[in-house]
N, C-alpha and C positions, 0 to 999 in steps of 0.2 A: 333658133334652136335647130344642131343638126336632124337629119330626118332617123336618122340609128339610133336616137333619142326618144322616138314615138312609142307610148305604150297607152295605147288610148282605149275604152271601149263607151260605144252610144248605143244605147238600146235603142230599136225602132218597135216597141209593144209599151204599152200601157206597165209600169213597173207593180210587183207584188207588193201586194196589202201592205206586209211590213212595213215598205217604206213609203208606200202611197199615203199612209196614215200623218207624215212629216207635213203634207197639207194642209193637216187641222191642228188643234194644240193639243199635239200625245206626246211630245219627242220622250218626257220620260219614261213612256211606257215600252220606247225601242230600243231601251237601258237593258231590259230584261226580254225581248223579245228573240226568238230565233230567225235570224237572218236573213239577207238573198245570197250571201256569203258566209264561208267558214271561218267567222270575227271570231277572234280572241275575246277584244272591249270594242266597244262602241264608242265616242266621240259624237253625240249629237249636235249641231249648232242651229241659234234659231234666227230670228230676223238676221242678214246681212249688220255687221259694225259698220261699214261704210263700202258705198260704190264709187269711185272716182279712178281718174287718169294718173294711178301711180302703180312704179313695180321696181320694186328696191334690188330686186336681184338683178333681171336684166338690164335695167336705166337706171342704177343706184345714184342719186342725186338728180334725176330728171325731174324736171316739177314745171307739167304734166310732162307723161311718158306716152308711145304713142296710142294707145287704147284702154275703154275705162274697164277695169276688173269688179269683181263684188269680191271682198274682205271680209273675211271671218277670224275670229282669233283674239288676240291682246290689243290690247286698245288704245299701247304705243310706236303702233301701225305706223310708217312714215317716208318719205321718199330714202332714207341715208340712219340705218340703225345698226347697233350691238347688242349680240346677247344679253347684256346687263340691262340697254335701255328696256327690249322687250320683259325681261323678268320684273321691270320695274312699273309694269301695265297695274292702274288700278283696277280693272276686269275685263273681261274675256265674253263675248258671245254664245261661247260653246260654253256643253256645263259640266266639265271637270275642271276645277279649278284650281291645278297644280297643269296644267295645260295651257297656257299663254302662248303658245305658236302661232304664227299666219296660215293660213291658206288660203288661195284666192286663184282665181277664173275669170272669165272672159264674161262680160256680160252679155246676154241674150237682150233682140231688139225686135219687137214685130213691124214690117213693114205695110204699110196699108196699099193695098193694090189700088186703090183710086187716086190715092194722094201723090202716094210715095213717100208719104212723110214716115220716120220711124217716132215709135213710146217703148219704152223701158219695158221688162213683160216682170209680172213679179213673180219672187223668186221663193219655192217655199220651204227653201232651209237646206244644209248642208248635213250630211250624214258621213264621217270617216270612222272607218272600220280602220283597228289597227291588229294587223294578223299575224298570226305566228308562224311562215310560213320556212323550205329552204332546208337544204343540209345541216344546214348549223344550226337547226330547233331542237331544242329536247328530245321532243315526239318524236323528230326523225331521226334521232340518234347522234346528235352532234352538239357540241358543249355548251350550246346555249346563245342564247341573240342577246347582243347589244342595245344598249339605249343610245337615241344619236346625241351625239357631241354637242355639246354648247356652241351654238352658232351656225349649226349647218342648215346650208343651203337645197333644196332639188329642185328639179321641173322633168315636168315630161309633157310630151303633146310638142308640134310645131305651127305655130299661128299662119307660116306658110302655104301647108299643104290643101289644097282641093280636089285630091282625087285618090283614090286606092293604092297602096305602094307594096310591094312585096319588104317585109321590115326586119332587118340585121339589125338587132339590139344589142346596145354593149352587155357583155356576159352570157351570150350565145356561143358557146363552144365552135371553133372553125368558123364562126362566122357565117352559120348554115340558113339558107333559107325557109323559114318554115312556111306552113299554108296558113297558120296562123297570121292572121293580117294585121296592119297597122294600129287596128280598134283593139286590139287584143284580144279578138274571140276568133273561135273556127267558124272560118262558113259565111260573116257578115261585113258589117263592114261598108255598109251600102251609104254612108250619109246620113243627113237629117232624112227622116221619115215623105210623107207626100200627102198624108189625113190626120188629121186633127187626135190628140191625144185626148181623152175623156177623162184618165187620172192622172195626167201631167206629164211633158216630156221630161224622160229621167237620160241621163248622160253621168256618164262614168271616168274613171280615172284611173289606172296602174299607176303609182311610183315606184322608183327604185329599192331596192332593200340589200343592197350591198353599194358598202362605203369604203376609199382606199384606205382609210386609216388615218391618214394624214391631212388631206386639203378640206378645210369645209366649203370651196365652193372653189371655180376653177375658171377659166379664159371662156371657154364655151357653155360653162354651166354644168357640164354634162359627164366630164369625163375623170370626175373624181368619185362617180356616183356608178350603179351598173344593175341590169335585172337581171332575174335570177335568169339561170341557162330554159328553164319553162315558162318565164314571163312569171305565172302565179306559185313552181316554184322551183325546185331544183338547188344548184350550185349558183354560187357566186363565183367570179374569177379569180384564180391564183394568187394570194396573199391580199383580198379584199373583208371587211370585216362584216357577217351577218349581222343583221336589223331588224327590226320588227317592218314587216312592209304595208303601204299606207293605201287603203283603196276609196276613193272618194265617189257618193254618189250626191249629186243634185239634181233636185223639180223643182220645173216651172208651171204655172199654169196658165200652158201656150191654151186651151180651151176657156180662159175668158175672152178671147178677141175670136170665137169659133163661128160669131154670125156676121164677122166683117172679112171672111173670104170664103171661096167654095171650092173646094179641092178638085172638081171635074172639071172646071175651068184656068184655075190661078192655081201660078207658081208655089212649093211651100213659102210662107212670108215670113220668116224669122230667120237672123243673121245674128252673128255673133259677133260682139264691137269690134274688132278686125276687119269688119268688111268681109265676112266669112256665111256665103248663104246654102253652103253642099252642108257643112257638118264637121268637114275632115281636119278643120286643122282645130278642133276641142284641144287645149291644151290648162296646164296647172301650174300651182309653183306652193313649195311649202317652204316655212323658215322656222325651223328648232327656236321654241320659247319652252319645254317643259323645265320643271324642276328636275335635274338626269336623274337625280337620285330617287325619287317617287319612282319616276320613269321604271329606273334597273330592279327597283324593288319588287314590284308588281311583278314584272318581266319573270324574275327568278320563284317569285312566291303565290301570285295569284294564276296559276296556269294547272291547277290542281283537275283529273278526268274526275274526282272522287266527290268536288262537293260544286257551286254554282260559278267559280269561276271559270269551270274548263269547258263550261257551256255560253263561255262570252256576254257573262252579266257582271254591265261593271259594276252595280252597286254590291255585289259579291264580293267586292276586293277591298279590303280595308286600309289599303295606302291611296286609295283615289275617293276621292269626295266630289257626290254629284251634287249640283247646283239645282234649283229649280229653274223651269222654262223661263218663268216671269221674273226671274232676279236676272240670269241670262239676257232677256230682251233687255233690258234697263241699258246693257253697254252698245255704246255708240258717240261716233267721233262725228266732228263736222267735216265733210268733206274740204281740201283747197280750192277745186273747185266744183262750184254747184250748177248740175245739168236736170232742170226740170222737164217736163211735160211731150209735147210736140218739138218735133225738131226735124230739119230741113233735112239732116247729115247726120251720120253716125258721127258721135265729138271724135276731134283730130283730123288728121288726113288717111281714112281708112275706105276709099269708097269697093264698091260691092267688086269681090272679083272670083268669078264662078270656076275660072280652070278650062282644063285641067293642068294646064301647067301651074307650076307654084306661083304664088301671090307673090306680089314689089313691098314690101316695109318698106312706105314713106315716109320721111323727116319733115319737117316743115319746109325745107329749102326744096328739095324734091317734089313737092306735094301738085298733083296735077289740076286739082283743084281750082 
């Protein structure tokens, strides 16, 4: 992923109640909850569908690819798919159920400072906000957003990156520098945290919200896609089509492993399956499973300031149907392959690479290992 691609953000604080509450079993109640963002609807998702070493977008047909993701979404998940196959999901983890999309992340790994050995850390649910952001939103006086296309592809984040970049995103007018950094926030930016998170490390996501019209997905991933000219909102570029834009937030709860290291002495110990132990290369990918037409519906008719949808409650909106948590948890796939317990190596050829220059993507032939 190029690096003009990045629109990342990682909290280093403890995340607000709202979604600190994703820990225990509320997720419906953050259906109707007021935000840490200016969501439109909500998208909650609960256990992971499946964690393994696949990524359709960037290795389509790789099987494994080189790092394991957590998967949430339709539950015709798979190294090499089409929009039909995904619409053709008997369920979805997340619980709107005209929403069969993918989305999927890099998995977090705690490293044990005695061992060295890495465990899985677990994960306590996905949260996408989808928002009404951008010149071409109603609200801001422009004709209205689009539902994305049957089939399309994004990513943002670069699994490369280990250190702080000053960030030219596409659909930044000139091309300008902002002080806005790579994480997507003002002012931060700094990495994974260095103490122990007490309500979970939360990490964040920008996507894009402006699409050419044309490509659903493109040579580099990147460039059929584009942020708005302010990241969270603004203009899109010159003949690009507004979107609803997609902000992801995941917890983990790095604080059950919080009495096997001690932050006065030991390194932070969690890396992200990349071989990634700063923070910086956090990255994403979604892949268009909704119904478009639920999608545009909503889009054009639950977006009302006058009654509860223009307060971003989606059971407000009567073209989306929320699922319960527990019919939700029910979906899940077997992974192709199965990575249990204790383990030597993060799975693949991904070993730890701190920076600050960018990271090597190894292949298996490459693999220094």
């Amino acid at each position: 992923m190029s690096q003009s691609s990045t629109a990342t953000r990682t909290l280093l604080f403890p995340p607000p109640s709202s979604f600190s509450s994703m820990l225990r079993p509320s997720f419906v109640a953050l259906l109707g909850s007021v935000g840490v963002a200016n969501a439109w609807f909500r998208v909650p998702c609960t256990d992971p569908l499946v964690s393994e070493r696949l990524d359709p977008i960037i290795s389509p047909g790789g099987n494994p690819s080189n790092h394991v993701h957590t998967i949430n979404g339709g539950s015709n998940f798979n190294p090499t798919y089409t929009y039909d196959n995904l619409r053709a999901s008997n369920c979805t983890n997340c619980l709107v159920a005209q929403d069969l999309s993918n989305y999927w992340y890099p998995k977090l790994y705690f490293q044990d400072p005695s061992t060295k050995e890495f465990e899985p850390v677990p994960n306590g649910g996905l949260l996408v906000y989808y928002q009404n952001r951008g010149d071409g939103d109603v609200g801001n006086g422009g004709a209205g957003l689009k539902a994305f296309p049957p089939g399309l592809k994004m990513i943002t984040g670069d699994p490369k990156r280990r250190t702080k970049k000053i960030c030219y995103w596409p659909g930044n007018p000139g091309r300008v520098a902002r002080t806005r950094d790579p994480m997507g926030f003002l002012g931060g930016g700094t990495g994974f945290p260095t103490t122990d998170c007490e309500a979970g490390f939360n990490a964040r996501l920008h996507m894009p919200a402006c699409w050419d019209g044309v490509n659903l997905d493109s040579a580099d991933h990147v460039s059929h896609t584009a942020f708005l000219s302010g990241l969270d909102n603004g203009s899109c570029p010159p003949g690009f089509v507004y979107m609803m834009k997609l902000f992801y937030e995941v917890t983990w709860t790095v604080t059950d492993f919080a009495g096997r290291w001690n932050p006065a002495k030991d390194a932070w110990p969690f890396a992200y399956a990349h071989g990634d132990p700063t923070g910086f290369g956090w990255h994403g990918d979604f892949q268009n499973g909704w119904d478009t037409g639920v999608l545009q519906s909503a889009i054009d008719k639950c977006n009302n300031p006058n009654d509860d949808t223009g307060a971003g409650i989606t059971t407000a909106c009567s073209y989306l149907t929320v699922k319960t948590q527990n019919l939700s948890n029910q979906c899940k796939i077997q992974p192709v392959e199965v990575i249990n317990g204790t383990l030597a190596k993060l799975p693949g050829c991904n070993p730890l690479q701190y920076g600050p220059q960018d990271a090597t993507i190894y292949t298996p032939a490459t693999c220094p290992q």
